[in-house]
C-alpha positions as CSV (number, residue, x, y, z in Angstrom):
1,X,21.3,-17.5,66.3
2,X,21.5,-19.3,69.7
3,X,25.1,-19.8,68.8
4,X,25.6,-15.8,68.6
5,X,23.3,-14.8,71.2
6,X,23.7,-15.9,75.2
7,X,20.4,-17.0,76.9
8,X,17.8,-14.6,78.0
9,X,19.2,-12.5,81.0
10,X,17.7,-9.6,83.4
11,X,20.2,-7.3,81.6
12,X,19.0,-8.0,78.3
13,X,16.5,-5.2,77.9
14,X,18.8,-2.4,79.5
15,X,21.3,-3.7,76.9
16,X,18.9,-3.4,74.1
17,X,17.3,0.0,75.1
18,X,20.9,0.7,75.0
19,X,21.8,-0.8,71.0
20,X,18.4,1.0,69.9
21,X,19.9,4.3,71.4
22,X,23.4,4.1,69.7
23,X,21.5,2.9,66.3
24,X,18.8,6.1,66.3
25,X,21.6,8.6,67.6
26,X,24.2,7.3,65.0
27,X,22.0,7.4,62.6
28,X,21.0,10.9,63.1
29,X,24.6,11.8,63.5
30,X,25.8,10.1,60.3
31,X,22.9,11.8,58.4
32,X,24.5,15.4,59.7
33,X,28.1,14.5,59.6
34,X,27.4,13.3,55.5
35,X,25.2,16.3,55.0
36,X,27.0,19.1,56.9
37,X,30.1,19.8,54.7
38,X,28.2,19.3,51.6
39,X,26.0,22.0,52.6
40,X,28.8,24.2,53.9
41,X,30.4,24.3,50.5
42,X,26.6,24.5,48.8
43,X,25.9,27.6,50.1
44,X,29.8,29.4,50.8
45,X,31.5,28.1,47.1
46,X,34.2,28.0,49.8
47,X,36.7,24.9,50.4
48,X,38.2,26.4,53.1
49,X,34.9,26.8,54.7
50,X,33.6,23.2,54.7
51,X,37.0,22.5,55.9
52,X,36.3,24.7,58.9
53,X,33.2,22.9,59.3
54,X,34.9,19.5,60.1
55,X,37.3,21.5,62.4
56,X,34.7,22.7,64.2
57,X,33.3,19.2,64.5
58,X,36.6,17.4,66.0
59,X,37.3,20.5,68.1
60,X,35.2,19.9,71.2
61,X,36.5,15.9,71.2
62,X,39.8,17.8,72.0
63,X,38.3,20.4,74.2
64,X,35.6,18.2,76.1
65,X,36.7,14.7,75.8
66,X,38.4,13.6,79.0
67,X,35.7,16.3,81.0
68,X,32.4,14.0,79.6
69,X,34.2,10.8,81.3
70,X,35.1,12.5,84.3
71,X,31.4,14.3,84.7
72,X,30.2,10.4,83.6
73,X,32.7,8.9,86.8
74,X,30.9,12.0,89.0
75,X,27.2,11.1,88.5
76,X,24.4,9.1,87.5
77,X,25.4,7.8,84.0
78,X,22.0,7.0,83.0
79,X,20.7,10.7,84.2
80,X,23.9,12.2,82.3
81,X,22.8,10.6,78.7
82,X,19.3,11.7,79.2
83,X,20.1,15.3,79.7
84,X,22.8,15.7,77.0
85,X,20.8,14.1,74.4
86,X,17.6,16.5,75.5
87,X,19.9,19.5,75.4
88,X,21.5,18.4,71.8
89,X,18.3,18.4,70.6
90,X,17.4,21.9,71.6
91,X,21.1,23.0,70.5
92,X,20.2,22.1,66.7
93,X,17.1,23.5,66.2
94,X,18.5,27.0,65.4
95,X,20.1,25.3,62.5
96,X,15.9,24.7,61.0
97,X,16.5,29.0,59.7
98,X,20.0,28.5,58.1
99,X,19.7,29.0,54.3
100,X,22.3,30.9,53.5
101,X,26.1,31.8,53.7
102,X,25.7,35.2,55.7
103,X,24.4,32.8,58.4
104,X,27.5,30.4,58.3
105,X,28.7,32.0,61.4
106,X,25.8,30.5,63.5
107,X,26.4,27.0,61.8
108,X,29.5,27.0,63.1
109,X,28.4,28.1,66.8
110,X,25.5,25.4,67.0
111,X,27.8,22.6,65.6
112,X,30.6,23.1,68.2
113,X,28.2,23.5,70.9
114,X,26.3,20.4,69.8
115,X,29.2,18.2,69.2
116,X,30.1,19.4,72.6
117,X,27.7,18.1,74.2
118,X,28.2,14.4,72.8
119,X,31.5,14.6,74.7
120,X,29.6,14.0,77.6
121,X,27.1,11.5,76.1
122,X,29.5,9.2,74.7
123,X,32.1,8.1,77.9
124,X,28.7,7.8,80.0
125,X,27.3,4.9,77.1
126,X,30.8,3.4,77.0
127,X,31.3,3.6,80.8
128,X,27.5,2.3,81.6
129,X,28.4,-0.7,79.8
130,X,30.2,-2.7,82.4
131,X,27.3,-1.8,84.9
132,X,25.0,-3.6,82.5
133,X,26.2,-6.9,80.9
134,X,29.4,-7.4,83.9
135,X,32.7,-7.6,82.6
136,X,32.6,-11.3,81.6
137,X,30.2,-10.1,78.5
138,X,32.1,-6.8,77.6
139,X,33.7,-8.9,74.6
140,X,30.5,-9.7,73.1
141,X,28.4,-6.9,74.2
142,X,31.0,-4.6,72.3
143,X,30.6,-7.2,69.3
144,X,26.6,-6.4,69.2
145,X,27.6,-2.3,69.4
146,X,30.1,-2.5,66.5
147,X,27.4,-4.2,64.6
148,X,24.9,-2.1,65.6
149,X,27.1,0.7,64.0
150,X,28.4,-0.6,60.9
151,X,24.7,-0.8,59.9
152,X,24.4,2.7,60.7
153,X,27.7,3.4,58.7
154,X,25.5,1.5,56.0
155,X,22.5,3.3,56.0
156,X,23.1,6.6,56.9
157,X,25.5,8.3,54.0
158,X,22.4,6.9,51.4
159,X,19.7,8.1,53.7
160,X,22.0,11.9,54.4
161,X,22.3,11.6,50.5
162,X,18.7,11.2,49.7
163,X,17.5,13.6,52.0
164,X,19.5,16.3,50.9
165,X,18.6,16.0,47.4
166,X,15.1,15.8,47.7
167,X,14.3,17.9,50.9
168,X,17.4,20.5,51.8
169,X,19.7,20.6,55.0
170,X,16.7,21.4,56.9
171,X,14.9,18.1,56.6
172,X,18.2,16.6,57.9
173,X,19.0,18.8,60.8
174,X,15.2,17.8,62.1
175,X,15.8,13.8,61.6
176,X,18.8,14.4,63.9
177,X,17.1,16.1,66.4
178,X,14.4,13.4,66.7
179,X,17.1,11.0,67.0
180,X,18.3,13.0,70.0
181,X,14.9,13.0,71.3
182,X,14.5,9.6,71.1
183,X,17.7,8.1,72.5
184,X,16.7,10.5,75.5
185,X,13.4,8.4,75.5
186,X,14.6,4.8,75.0
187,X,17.4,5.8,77.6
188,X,14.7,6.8,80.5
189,X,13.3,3.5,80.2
190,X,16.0,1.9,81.8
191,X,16.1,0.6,84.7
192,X,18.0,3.1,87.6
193,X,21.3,2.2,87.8
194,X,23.3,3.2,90.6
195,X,26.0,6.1,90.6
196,X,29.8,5.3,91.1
197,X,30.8,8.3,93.8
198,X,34.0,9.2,93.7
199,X,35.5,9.3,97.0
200,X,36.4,12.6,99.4
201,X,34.8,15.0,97.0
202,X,34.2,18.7,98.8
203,X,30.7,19.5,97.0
204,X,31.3,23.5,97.3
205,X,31.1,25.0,93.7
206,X,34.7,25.7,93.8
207,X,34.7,21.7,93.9
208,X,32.4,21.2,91.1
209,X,34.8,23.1,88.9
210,X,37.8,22.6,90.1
211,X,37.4,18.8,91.4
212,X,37.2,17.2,87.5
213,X,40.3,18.6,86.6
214,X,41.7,16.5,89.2
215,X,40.3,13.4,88.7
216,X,41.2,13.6,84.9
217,X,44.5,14.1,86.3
218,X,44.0,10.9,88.4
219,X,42.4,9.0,85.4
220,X,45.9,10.0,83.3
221,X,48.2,8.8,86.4
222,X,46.3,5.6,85.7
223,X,47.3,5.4,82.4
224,X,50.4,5.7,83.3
225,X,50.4,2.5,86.1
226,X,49.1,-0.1,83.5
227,X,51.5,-1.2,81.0
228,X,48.9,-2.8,78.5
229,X,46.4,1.0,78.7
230,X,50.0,2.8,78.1
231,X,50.9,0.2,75.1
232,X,47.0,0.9,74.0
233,X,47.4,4.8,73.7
234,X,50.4,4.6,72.2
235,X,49.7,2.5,68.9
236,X,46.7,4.6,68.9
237,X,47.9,8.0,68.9
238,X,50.7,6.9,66.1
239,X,47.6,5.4,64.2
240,X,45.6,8.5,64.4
241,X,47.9,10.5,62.7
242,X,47.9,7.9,60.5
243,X,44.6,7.8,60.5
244,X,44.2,12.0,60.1
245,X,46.1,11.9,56.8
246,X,44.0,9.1,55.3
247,X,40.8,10.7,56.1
248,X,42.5,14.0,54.4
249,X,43.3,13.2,51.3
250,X,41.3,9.8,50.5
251,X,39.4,11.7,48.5
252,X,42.1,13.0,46.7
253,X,43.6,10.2,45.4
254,X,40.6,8.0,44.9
255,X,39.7,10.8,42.7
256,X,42.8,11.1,40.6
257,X,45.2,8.2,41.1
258,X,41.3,5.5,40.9
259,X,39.9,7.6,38.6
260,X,36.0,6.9,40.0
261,X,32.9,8.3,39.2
262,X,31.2,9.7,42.6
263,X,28.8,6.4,42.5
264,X,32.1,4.3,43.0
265,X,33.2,6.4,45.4
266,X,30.1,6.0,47.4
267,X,30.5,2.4,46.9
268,X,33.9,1.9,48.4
269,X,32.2,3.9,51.5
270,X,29.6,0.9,51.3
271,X,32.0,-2.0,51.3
272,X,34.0,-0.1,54.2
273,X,30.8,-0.4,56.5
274,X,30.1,-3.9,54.7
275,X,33.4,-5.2,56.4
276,X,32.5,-3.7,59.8
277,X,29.8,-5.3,59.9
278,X,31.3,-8.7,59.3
279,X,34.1,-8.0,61.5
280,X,31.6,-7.1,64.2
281,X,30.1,-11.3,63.7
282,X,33.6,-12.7,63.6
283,X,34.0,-10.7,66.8
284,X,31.0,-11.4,68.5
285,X,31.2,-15.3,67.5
286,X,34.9,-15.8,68.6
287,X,34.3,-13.7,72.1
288,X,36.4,-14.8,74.9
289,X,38.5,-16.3,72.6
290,X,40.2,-13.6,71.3
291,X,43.1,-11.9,73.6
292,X,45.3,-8.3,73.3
293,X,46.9,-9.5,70.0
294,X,44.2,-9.2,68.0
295,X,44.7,-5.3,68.2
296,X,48.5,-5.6,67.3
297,X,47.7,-8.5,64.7
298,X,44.7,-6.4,63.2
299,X,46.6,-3.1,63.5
300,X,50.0,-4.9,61.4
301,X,47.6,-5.9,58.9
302,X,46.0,-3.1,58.4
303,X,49.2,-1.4,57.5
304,X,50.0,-3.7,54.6
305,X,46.3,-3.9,53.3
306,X,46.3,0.3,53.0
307,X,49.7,0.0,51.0
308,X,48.6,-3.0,48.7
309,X,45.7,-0.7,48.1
310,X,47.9,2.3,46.5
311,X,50.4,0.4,44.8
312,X,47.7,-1.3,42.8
313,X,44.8,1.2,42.1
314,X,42.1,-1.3,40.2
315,X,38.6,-0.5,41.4
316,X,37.9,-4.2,42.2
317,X,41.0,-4.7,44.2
318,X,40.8,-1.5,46.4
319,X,36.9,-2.8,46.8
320,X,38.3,-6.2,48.2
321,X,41.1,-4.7,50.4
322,X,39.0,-1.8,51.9
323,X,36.1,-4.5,52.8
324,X,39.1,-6.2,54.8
325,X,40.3,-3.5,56.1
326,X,36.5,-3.1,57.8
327,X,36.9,-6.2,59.2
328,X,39.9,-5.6,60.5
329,X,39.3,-1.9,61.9
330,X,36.9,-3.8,64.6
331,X,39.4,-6.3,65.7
332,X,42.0,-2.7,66.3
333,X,38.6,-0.7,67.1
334,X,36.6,-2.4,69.5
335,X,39.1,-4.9,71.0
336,X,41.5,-1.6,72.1
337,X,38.2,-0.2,73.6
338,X,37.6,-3.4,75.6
339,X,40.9,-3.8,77.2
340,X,39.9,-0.2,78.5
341,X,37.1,-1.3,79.8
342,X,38.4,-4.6,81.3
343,X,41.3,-3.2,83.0
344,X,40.1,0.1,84.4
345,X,38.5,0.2,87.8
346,X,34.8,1.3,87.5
347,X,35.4,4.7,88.8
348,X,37.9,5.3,86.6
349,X,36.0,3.7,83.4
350,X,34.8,6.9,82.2
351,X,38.0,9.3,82.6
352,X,40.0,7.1,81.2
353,X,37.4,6.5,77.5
354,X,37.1,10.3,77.9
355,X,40.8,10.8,77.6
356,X,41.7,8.1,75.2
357,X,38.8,9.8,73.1
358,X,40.4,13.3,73.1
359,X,43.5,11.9,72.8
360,X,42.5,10.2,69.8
361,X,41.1,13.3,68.3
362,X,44.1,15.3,69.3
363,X,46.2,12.9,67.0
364,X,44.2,13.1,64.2
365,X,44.2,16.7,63.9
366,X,47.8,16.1,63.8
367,X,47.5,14.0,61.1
368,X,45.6,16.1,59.3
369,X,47.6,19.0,59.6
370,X,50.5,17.4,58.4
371,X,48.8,16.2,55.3
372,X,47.8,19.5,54.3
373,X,51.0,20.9,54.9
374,X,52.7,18.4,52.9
375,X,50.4,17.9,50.1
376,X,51.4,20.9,47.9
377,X,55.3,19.3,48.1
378,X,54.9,15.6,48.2
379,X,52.8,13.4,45.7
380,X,49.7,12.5,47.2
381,X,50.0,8.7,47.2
382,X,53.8,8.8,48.6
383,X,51.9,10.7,51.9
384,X,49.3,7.9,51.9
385,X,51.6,5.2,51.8
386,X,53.8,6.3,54.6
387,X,50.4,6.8,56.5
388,X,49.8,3.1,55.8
389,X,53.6,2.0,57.0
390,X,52.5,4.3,60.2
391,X,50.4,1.9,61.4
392,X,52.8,-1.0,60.4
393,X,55.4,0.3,62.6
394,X,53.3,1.2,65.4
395,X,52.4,-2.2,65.6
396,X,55.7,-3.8,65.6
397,X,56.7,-1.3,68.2
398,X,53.9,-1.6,71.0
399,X,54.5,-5.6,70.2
400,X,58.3,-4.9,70.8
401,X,57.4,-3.4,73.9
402,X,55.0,-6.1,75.4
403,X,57.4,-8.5,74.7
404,X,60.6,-6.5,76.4
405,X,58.0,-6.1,79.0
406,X,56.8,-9.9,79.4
407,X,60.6,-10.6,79.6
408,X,61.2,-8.4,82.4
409,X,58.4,-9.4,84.2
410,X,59.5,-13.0,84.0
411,X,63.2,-11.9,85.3
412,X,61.3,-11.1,88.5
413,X,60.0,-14.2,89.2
414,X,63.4,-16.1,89.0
């Protein structure tokens, strides 16, 4: 454990409040985001309307993303998580007096406007980070948050599951909003951590509207002076849509082409989470160690893993190849999200997650869209495996490009 673990530090307890609040938040979500859709359909008989459901629960990433990291850049991070998670709680409550379709209106409302507010919770935890543990940790402190979160990823579909068949949506929608009352909790135990102000900000409320807008802007014109943060939100956005048409029709083919029962469906969602969390101690163990081509390397990989996995459809294969692929995801996962962090300035930590987040969310609705639109046409695993050669050639393209780049760069010396 020493081995895994650095020596006690000052930071250490802010960095544990910290884990503790991602674990009783994600588990709260992860109960909701399991249960919500299920109920949707329960009540409706409607596909279409637990499809608007998830809609409505990507929407605000799109909408809200870059804004929560530039309102997390503009003010006290610490302050910012508090309040979110406080209001989230009181956003879900109306949710308690939902038991029936004629009120799937106000499901929708309360779900946007809560997942909304995450938008401004998540880029202040990702971009308080640094300000805790210093950059030299980011590689391992990331490590302990991707474990932290595969164990959620393990728990929280059987715990959503359980309590929906033995006490009803509503018994769910209250677990999350203790959750969000407890991060808020855990989170005001910390110690104060000071502000990053950005600079030559007019405080009218002309500027409090108008002023984010800009410094997203500025955020984006960063992305566009750092090679490596440009190569990062390319392969992800290619990966995305990728990424969009798996999470589409998954279900669809794991159904039909795997023939499972629902148990061994569940189970190949177990082993997913099973391989995060292993990738999370290969992660945390190797630290340093590991450089940027880990997320091309883990990316490529992942590619030829997802087409292995259609072109031979044996349960105990696809269970060995999806925990890999778990493993994998946190080597593409959490090492793009810590070259972010690394090579960002700290007042531009948070615009920059915010807008790789939206980004992100903006590609897989993409992704999904396309898959829907194709699926009545195209057989369902011929979409699936050219979503799986999507990420192999965004990887051998952003690796094209780095090296291109590195040549240049050494023409310029000589």
């Amino acid at each position: 454990m020493k081995k895994l673990f650095p020596e006690l530090e000052p930071w250490q307890k802010d960095f544990t409040l910290l884990v503790c609040c991602g674990l009783v938040n994600g588990l709260g979500s992860s109960l909701f985001f399991l249960a919500l859709p299920y109920y949707v359909y329960e009540i409706t008989g409607q596909a279409y309307a637990a499809g608007a459901a998830f809609f409505v629960l990507t929407l605000p990433r799109v909408l809200f993303g870059s804004l929560g990291g530039v309102f997390a850049d503009r003010s006290s991070r610490k302050r910012l998580i508090i309040v979110t998670n406080l209001a989230s709680a009181i956003a879900f409550l109306p949710l308690l007096f939902v038991h029936s379709a004629d009120s799937i209106w106000l499901i929708y409302i309360v779900v946007f406007l809560g997942y909304a507010l995450g938008q401004f919770t998540a880029p202040a935890e990702s971009a308080i980070l640094p300000q805790l543990v210093g950059r030299e940790k980011l590689v391992w402190a990331n490590g302990i948050l991707a474990i932290s979160g595969s164990i959620v990823s393990l728990a929280g579909p059987v715990i959503g599951g359980f309590l929906l068949g033995i006490a009803g949506f509503s018994a769910v929608v209250l677990l999350n909003v203790i959750s969000f009352l407890l991060a808020a909790l855990l989170i005001a135990f910390m110690k104060p951590i000071p502000s990053t102000n950005v600079k030559n900000v007019n405080r009218t409320l002309w500027s409090q509207i108008v002023a984010p807008w800009y410094e997203w802007l500025d955020g984006l014109r960063y992305v566009q002076k750092d090679y490596n943060v440009k190569l990062i939100f390319i392969l992800s956005g290619i990966i995305m849509i990728a990424d969009g048409i798996y999470n589409s029709l998954w279900v669809v083919w794991v159904k039909n082409d795997l023939e499972t029962t629902s148990f061994q469906f569940g189970l190949l969602g177990s082993v997913l989470g099973l391989g995060i969390l292993l990738g999370g101690f290969v992660y945390v163990r190797l630290g340093n160690k590991l450089n940027t081509h880990i997320i091309w390397v883990s990316s490529l990989l992942t590619g030829i893993l997802l087409i292995a996995t259609y072109t031979f459809p044996i349960l105990w294969l696809v269970i060995a190849f999806t925990t890999m692929r778990g493993v994998l995801a946190v080597g593409f996962y959490t090492g793009a999200s810590t070259l972010l962090q690394q090579r960002a300035p700290d007042n531009y930590v948070g615009r920059i997650l915010g807008s790789f987040s939206a980004f992100k969310a903006i590609m897989l609705l993409v992704g999904s869209t396309l898959a829907i639109t194709v699926s009545d046409v195209v057989p369902v695993v011929i979409i699936l495996n050219a979503a799986g050669l999507l990420w192999i050639v965004a990887s051998l393209t952003v690796i094209a490009l780095y090296r291109k780049r590195k040549a240049h760069d050494r023409k310029r010396l000589f």
